[in-house]
Biopython code that builds the backbone (N, CA, C, O; Angstrom):
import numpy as np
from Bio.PDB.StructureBuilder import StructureBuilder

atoms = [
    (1, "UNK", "N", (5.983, 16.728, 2.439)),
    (1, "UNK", "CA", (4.819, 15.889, 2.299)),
    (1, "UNK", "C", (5.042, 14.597, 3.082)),
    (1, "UNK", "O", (6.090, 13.952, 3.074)),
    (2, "UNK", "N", (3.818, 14.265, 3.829)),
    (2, "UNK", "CA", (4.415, 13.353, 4.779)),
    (2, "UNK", "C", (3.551, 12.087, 4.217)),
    (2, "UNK", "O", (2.371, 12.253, 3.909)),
    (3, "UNK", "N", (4.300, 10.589, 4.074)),
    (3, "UNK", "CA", (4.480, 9.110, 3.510)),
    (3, "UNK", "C", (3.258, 8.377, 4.377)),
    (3, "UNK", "O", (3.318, 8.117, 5.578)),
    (4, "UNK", "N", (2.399, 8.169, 3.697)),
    (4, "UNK", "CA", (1.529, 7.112, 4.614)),
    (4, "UNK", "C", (1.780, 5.999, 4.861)),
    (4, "UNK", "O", (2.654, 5.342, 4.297)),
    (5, "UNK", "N", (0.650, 5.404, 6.233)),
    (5, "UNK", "CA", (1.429, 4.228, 6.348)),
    (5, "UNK", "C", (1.392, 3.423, 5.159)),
    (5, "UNK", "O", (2.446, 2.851, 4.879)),
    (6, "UNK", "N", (0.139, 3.211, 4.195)),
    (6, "UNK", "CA", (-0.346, 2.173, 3.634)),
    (6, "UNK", "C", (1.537, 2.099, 2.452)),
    (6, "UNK", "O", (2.386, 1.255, 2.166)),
    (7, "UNK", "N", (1.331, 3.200, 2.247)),
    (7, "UNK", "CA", (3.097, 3.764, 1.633)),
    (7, "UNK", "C", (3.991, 2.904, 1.824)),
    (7, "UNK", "O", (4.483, 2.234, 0.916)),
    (8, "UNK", "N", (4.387, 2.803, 3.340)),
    (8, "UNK", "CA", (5.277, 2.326, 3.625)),
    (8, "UNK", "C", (5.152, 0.849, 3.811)),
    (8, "UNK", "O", (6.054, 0.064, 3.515)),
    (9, "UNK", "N", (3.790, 0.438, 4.404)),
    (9, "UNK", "CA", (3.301, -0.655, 4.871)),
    (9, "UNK", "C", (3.821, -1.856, 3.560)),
    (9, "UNK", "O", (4.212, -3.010, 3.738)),
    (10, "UNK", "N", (3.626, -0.970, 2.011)),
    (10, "UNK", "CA", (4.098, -1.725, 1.144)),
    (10, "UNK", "C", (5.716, -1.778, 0.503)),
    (10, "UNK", "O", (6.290, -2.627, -0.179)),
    (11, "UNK", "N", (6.070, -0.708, 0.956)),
    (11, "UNK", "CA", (7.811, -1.060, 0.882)),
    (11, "UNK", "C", (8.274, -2.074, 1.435)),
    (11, "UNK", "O", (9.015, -2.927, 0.947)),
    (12, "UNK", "N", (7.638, -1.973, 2.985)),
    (12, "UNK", "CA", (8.381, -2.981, 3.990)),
    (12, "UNK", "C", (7.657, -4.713, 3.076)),
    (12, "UNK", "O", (8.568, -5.495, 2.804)),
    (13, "UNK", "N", (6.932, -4.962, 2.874)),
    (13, "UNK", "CA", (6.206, -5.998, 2.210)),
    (13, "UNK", "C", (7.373, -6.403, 0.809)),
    (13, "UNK", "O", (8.158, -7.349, 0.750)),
    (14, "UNK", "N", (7.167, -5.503, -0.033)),
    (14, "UNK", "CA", (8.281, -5.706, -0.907)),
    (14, "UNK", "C", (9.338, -5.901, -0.807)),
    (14, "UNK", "O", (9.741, -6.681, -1.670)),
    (15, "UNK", "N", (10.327, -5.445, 0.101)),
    (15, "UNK", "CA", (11.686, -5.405, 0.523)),
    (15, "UNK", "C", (11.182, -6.936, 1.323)),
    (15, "UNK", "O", (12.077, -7.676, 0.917)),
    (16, "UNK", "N", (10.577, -7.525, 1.918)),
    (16, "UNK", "CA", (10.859, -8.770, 2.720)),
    (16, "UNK", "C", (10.733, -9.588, 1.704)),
    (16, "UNK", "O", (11.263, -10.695, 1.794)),
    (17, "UNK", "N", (9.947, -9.196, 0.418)),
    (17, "UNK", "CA", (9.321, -10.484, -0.637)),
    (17, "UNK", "C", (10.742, -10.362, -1.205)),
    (17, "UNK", "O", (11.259, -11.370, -1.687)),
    (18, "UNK", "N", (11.595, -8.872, -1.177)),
    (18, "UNK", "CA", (12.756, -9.239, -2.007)),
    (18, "UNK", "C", (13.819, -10.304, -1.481)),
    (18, "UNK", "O", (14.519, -11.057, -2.158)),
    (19, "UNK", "N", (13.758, -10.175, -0.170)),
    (19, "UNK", "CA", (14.842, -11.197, 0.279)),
    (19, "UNK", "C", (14.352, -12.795, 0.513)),
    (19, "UNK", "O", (15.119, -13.605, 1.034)),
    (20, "UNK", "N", (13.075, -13.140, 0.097)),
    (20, "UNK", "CA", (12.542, -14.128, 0.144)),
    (20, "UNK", "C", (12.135, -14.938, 0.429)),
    (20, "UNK", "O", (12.286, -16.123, 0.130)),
    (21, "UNK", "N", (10.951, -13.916, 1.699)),
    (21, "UNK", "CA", (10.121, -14.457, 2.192)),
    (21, "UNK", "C", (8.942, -14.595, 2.127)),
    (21, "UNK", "O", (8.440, -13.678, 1.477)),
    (22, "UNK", "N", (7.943, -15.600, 2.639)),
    (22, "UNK", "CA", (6.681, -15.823, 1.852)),
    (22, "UNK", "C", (5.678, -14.930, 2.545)),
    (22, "UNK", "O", (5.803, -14.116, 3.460)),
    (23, "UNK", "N", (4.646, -15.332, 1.829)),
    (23, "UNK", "CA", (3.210, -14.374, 2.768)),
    (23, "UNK", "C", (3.144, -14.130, 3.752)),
    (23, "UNK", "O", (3.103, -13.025, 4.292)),
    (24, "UNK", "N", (3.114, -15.523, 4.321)),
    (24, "UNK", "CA", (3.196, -16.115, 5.899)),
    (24, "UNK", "C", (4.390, -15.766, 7.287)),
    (24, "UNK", "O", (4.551, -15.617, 8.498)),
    (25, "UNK", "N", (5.015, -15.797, 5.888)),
    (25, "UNK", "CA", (6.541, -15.382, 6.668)),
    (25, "UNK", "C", (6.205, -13.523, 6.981)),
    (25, "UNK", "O", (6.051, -13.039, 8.102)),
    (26, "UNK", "N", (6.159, -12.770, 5.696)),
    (26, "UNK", "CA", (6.258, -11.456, 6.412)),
    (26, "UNK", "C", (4.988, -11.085, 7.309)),
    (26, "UNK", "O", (5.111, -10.003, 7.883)),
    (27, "UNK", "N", (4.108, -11.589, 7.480)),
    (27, "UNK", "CA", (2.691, -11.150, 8.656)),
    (27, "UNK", "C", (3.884, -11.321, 9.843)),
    (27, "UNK", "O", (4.361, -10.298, 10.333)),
    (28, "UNK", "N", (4.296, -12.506, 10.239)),
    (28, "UNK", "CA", (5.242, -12.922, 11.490)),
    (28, "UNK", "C", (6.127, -11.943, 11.360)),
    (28, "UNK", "O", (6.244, -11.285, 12.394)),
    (29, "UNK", "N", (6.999, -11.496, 10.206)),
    (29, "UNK", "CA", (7.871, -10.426, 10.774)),
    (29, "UNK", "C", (7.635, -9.549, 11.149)),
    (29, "UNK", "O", (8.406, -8.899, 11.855)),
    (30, "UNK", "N", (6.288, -9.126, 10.771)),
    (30, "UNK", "CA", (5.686, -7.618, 11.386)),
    (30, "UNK", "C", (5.320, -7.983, 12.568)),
    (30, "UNK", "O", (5.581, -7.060, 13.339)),
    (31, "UNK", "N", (4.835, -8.880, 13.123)),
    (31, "UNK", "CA", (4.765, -9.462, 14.705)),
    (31, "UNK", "C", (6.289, -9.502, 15.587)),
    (31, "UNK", "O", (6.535, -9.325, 16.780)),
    (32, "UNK", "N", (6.798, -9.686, 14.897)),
    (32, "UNK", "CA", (8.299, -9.856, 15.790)),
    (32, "UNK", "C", (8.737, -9.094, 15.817)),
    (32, "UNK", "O", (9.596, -9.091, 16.698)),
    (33, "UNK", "N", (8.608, -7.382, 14.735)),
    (33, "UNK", "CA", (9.441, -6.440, 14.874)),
    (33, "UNK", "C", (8.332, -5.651, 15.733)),
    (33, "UNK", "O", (8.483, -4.433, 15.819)),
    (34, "UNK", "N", (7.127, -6.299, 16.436)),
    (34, "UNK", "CA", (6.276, -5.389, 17.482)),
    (34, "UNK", "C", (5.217, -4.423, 16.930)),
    (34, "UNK", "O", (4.621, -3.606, 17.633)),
    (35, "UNK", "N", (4.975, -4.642, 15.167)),
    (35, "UNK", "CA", (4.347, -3.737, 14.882)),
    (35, "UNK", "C", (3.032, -4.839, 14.551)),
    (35, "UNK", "O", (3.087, -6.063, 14.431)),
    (36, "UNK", "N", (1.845, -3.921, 14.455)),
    (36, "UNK", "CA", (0.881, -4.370, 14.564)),
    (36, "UNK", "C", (0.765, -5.227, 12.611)),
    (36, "UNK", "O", (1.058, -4.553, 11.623)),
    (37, "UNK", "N", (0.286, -6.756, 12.501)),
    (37, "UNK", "CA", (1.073, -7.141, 11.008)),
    (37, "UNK", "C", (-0.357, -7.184, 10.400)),
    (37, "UNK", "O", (-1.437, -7.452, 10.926)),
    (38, "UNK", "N", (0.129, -6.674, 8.525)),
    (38, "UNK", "CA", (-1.522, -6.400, 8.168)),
    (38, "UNK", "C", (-2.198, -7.719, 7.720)),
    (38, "UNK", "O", (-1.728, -8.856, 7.682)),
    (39, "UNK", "N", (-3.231, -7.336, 7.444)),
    (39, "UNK", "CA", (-4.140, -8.907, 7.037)),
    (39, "UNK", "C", (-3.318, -9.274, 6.107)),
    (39, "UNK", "O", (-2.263, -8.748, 5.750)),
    (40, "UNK", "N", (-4.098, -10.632, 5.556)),
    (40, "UNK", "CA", (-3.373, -11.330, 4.688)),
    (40, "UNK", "C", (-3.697, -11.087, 3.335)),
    (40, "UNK", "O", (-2.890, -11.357, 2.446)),
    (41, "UNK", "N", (-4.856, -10.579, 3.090)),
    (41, "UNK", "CA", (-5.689, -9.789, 1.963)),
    (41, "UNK", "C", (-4.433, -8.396, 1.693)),
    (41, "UNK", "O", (-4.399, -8.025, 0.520)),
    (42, "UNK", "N", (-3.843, -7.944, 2.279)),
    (42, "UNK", "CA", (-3.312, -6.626, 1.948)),
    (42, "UNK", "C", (-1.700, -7.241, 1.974)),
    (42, "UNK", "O", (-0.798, -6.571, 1.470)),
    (43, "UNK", "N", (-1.499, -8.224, 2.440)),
    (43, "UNK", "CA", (-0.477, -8.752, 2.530)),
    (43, "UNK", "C", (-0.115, -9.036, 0.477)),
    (43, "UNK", "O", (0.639, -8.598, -0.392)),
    (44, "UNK", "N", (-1.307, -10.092, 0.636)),
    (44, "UNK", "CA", (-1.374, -10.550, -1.006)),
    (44, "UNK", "C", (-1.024, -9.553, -1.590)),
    (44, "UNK", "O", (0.068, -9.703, -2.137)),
    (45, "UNK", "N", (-1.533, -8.450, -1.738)),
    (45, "UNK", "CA", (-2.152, -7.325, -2.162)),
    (45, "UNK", "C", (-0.691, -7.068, -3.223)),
    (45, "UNK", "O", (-0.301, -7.283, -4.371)),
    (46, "UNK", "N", (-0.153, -6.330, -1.649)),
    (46, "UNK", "CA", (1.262, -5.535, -1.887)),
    (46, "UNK", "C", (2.249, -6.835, -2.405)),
    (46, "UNK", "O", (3.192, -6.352, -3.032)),
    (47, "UNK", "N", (2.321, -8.038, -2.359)),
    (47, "UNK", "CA", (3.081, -9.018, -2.560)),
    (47, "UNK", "C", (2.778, -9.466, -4.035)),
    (47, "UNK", "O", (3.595, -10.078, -4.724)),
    (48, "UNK", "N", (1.983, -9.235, -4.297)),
    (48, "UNK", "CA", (1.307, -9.280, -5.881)),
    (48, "UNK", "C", (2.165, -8.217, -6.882)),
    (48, "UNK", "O", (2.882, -8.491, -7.844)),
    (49, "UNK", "N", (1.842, -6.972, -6.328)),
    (49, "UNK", "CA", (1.713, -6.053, -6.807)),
    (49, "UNK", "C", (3.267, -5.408, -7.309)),
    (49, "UNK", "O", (4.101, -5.045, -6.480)),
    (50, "UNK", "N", (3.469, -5.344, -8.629)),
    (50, "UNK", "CA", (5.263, -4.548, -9.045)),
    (50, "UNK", "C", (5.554, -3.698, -8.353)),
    (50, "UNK", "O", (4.774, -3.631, -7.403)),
    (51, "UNK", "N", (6.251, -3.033, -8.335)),
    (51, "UNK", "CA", (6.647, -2.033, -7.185)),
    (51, "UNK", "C", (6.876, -0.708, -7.651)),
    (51, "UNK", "O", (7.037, 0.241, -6.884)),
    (52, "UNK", "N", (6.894, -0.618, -8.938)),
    (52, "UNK", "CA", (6.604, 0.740, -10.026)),
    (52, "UNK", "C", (5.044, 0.999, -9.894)),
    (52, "UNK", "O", (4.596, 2.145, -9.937)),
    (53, "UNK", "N", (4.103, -0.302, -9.706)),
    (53, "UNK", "CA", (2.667, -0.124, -9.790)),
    (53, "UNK", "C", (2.217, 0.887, -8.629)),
    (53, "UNK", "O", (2.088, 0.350, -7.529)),
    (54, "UNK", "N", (2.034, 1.854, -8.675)),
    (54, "UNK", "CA", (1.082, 2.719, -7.614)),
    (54, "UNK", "C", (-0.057, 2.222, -6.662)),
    (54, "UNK", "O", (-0.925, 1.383, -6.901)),
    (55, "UNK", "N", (0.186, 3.029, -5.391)),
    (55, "UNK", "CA", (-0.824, 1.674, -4.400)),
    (55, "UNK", "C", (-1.657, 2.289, -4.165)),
    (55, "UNK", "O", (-2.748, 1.727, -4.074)),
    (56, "UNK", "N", (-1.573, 3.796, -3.941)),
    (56, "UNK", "CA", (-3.013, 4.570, -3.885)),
    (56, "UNK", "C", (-4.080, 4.536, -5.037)),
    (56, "UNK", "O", (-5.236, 4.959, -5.002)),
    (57, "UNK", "N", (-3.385, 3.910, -6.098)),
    (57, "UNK", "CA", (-4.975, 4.469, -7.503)),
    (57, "UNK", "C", (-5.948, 3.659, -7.097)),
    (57, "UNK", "O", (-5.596, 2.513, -6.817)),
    (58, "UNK", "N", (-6.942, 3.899, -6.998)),
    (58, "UNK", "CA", (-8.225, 3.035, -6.957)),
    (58, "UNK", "C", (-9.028, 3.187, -8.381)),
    (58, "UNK", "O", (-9.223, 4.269, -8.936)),
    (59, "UNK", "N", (-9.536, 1.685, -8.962)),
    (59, "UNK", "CA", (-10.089, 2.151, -10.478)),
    (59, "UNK", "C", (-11.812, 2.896, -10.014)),
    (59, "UNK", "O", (-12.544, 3.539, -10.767)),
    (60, "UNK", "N", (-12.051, 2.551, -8.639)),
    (60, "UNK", "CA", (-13.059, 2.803, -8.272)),
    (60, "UNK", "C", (-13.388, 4.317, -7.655)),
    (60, "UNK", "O", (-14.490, 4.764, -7.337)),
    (61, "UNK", "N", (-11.843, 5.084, -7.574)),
    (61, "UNK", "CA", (-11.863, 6.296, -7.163)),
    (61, "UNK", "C", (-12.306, 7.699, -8.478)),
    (61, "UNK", "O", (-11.984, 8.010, -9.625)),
    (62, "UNK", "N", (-13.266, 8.207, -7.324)),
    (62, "UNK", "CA", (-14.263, 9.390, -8.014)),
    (62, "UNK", "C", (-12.990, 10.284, -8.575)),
    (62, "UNK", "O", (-11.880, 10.285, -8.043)),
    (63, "UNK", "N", (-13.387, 11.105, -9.843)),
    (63, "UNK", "CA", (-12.582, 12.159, -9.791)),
    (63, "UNK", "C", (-12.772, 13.304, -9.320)),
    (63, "UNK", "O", (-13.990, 13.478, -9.301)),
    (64, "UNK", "N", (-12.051, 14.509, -8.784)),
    (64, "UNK", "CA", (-12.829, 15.546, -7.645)),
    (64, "UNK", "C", (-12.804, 16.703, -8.649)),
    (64, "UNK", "O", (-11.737, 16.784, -9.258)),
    (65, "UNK", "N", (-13.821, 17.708, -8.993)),
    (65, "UNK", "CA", (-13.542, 18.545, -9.849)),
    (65, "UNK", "C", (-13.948, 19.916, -9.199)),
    (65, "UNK", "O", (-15.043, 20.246, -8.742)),
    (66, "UNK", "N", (-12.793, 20.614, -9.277)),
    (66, "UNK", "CA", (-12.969, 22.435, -7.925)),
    (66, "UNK", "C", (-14.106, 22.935, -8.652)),
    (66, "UNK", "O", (-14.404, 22.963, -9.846)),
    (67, "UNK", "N", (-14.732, 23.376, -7.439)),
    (67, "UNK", "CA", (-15.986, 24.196, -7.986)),
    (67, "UNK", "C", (-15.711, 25.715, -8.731)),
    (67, "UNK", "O", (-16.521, 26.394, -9.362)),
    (68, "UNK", "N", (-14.009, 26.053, -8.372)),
    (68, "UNK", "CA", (-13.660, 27.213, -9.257)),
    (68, "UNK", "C", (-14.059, 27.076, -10.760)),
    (68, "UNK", "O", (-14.364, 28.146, -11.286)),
    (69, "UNK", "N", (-14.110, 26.114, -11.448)),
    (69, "UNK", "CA", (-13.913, 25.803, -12.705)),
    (69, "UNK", "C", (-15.724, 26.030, -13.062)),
    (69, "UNK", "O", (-15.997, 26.476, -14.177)),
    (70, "UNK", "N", (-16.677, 25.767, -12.263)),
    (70, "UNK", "CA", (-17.466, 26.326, -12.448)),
    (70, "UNK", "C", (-18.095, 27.375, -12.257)),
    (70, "UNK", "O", (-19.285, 27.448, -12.564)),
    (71, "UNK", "N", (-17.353, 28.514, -11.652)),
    (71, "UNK", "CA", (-17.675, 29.776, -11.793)),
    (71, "UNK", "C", (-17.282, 30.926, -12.783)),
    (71, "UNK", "O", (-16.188, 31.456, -12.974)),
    (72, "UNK", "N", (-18.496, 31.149, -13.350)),
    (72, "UNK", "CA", (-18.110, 32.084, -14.479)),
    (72, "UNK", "C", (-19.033, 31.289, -15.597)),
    (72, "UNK", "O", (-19.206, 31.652, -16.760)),
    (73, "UNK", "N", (-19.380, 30.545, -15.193)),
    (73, "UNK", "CA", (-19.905, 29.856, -16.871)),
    (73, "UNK", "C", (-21.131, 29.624, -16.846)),
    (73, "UNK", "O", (-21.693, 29.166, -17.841)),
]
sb = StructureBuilder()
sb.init_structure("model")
sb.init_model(0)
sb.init_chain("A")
sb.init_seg("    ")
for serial, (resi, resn, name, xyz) in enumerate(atoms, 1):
    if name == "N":
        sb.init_residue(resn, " ", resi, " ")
    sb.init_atom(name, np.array(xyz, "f"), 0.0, 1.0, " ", f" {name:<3s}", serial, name[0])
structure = sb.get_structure()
């Protein structure tokens, strides 16, 4: 199963907040290590956010239900 960026986008965020750097600071490191650095909204985001907390849940995400479950009934 292959790791998205948004995945990783927040490891690397966490691991820089662990060594203790600020908001401001990790956008610039993602500039200096050549990668394109995310807004500052997603920056917050992941810098907010525990690191047990899951980054894909959305409270706003639909639930998908297989149309198998409605056949037969």
């Amino acid at each position: 199963m292959a790791v998205s960026k948004r995945i990783i986008m927040k490891q690397n965020i966490q691991e820089l907040k662990e060594i203790g750097l600020t908001k401001i600071q990790i956008i610039h490191q993602f500039s200096e290590d050549k990668e394109p650095p995310p807004s500052r909204s997603s920056v917050a985001k992941y810098y907010n956010m525990d690191e047990s907390e899951p980054s894909g849940d959305s409270p706003f995400e639909k639930e998908r239900h297989s149309t198998q479950n409605r056949i037969g009934q």
